[in-house]
C-alpha positions as CSV (number, residue, x, y, z in Angstrom):
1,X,3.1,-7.7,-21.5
2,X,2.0,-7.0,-18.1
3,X,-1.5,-8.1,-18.3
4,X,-1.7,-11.2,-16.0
5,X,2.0,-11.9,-15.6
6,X,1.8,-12.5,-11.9
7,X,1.7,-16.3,-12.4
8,X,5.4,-15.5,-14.5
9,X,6.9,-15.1,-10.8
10,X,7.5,-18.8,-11.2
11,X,8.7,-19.3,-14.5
12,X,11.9,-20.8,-15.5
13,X,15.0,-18.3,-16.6
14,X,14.4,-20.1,-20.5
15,X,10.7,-19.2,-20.1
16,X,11.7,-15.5,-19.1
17,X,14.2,-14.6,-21.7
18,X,12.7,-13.9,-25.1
19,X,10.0,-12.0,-22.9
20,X,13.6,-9.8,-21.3
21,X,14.9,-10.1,-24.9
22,X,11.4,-8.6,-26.4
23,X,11.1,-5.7,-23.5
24,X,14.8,-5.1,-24.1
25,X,13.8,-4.1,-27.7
26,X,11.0,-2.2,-26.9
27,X,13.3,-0.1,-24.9
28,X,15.7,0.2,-27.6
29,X,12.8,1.5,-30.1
30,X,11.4,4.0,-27.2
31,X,14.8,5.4,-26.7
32,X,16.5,4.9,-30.2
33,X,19.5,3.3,-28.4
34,X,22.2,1.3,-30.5
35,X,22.4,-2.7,-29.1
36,X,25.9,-1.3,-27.5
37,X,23.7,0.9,-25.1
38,X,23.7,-1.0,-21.7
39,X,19.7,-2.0,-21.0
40,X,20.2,-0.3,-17.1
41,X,21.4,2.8,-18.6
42,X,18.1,3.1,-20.7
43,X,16.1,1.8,-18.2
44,X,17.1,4.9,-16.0
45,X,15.8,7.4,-19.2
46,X,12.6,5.7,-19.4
47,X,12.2,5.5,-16.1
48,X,11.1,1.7,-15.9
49,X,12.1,-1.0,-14.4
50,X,13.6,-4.8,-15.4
51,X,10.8,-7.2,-16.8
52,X,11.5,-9.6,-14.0
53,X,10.8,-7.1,-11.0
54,X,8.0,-6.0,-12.5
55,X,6.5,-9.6,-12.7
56,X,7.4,-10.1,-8.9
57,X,6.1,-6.6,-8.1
58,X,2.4,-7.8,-9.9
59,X,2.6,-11.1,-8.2
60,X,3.1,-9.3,-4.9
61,X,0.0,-7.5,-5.6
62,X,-1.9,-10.2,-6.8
63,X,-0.7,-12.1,-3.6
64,X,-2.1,-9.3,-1.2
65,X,-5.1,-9.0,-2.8
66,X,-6.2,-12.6,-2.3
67,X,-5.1,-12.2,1.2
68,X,-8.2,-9.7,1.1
69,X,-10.9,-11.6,-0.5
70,X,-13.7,-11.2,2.1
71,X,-15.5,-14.3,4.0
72,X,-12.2,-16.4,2.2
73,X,-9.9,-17.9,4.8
74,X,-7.8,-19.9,2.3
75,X,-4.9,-17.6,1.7
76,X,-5.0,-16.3,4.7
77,X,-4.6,-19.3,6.6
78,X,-2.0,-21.0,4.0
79,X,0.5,-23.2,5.2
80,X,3.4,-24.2,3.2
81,X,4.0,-27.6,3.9
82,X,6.4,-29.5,1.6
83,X,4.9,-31.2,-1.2
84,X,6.6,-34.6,-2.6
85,X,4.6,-34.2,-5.8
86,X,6.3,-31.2,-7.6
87,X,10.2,-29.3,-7.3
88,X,8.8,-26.4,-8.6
89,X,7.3,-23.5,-6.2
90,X,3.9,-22.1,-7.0
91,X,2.5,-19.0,-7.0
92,X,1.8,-18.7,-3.3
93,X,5.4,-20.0,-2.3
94,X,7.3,-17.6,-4.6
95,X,5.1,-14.6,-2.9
96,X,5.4,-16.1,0.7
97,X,9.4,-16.4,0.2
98,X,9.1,-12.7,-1.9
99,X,7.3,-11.2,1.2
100,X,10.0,-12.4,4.1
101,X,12.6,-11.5,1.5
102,X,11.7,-8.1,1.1
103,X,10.2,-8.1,4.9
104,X,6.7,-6.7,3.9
105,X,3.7,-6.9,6.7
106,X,0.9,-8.6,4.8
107,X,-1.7,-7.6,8.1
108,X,-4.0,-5.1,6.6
109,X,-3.8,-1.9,8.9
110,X,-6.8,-0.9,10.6
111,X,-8.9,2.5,9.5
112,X,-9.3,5.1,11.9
113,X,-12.4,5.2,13.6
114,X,-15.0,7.3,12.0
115,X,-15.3,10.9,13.3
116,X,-18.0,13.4,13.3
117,X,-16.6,16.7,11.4
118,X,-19.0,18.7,13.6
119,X,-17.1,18.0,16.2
120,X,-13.9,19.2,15.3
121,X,-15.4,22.6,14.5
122,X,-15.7,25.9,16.6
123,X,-18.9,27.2,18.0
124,X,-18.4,30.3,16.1
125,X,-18.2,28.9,13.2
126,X,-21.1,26.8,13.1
127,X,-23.0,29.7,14.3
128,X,-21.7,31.9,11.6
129,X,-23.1,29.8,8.9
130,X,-26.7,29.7,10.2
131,X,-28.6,30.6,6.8
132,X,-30.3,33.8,8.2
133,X,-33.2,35.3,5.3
134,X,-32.2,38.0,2.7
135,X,-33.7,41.0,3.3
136,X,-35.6,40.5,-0.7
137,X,-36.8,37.1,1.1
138,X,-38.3,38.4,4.0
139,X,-40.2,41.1,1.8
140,X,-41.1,38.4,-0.4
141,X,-42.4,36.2,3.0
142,X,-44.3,39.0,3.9
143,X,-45.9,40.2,1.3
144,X,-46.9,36.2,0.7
145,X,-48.8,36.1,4.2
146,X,-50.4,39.7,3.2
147,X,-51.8,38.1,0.5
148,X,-53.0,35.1,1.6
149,X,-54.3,36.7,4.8
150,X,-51.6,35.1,7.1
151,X,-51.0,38.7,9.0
152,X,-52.8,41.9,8.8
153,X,-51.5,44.8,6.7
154,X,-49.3,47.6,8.4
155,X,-47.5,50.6,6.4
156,X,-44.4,49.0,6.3
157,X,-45.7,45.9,4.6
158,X,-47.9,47.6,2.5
159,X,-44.6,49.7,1.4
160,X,-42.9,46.6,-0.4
161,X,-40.6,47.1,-3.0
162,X,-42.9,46.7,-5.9
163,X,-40.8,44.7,-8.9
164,X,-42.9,45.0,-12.2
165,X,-45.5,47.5,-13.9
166,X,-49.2,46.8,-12.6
């Protein structure tokens, strides 16, 4: 019932009630109320809220999201200048007048600067991490450059810890 309901902001109250009558029974059927259960008092169980805020709440965010759109200056540049052509308000009105009502700054707030962790950390610290070689790595380095011929053979290198039968 809340899938694209942000346009409902501006229906009539004739339009909105079976849609309050149907959410009103849903809620009954969730919380196995009797019709003499006041709707509020089962709205606090369930934890929701009235059909009609929630439609204001989506067109809100609907509403802010266009004010978003990138490389689009309509919405953001809106002016509501009176139109002879319709009474009723559209979309864009009913948020405009929703926004001041509820006095909510539509100016997106700007993200912090981006910062580099290293420098935020403690010399110490950044030296204690240093990978330094296993002791089994630097035999294994060793005995690699023995073998290939990269450094000549001394007792210590020739006393590496031999691993399998031969």
């Amino acid at each position: 019932m809340l899938y694209c309901c942000a346009p409902l902001i501006t229906a009539t109250e004739v339009t909105l009630e079976p849609l309050e009558k149907t959410h009103n029974k849903a809620l009954r059927l969730i919380t196995g109320g009797i019709k003499s259960i006041p709707i509020d008092a089962m709205l606090l169980v369930t934890g929701s809220t009235a059909i009609c805020s929630l439609f204001k709440e989506k067109a809100l965010i609907m509403y802010l999201k266009l004010l978003r759109i990138a490389m689009d200056r309509f919405f953001s540049t809106y002016e509501n200048r009176t139109r002879h052509l319709k009474t009723q308000s559209g979309l864009i009105q009913k948020a405009m007048e929703l926004k001041k009502a509820l006095q909510i700054d539509d100016k997106p707030k700007s993200l912090p600067l981006t910062m580099n962790p290293l420098a935020y950390c403690s010399e110490p610290l950044i030296t204690a991490t240093k990978v330094t070689p296993k002791p089994l790595e630097k035999a294994q380095n060793q005995a690699f450059r023995l073998i290939t011929g990269g450094i000549k053979s001394t007792p210590i290198d020739v006393m590496l810890p031999v691993t399998g039968s031969t």
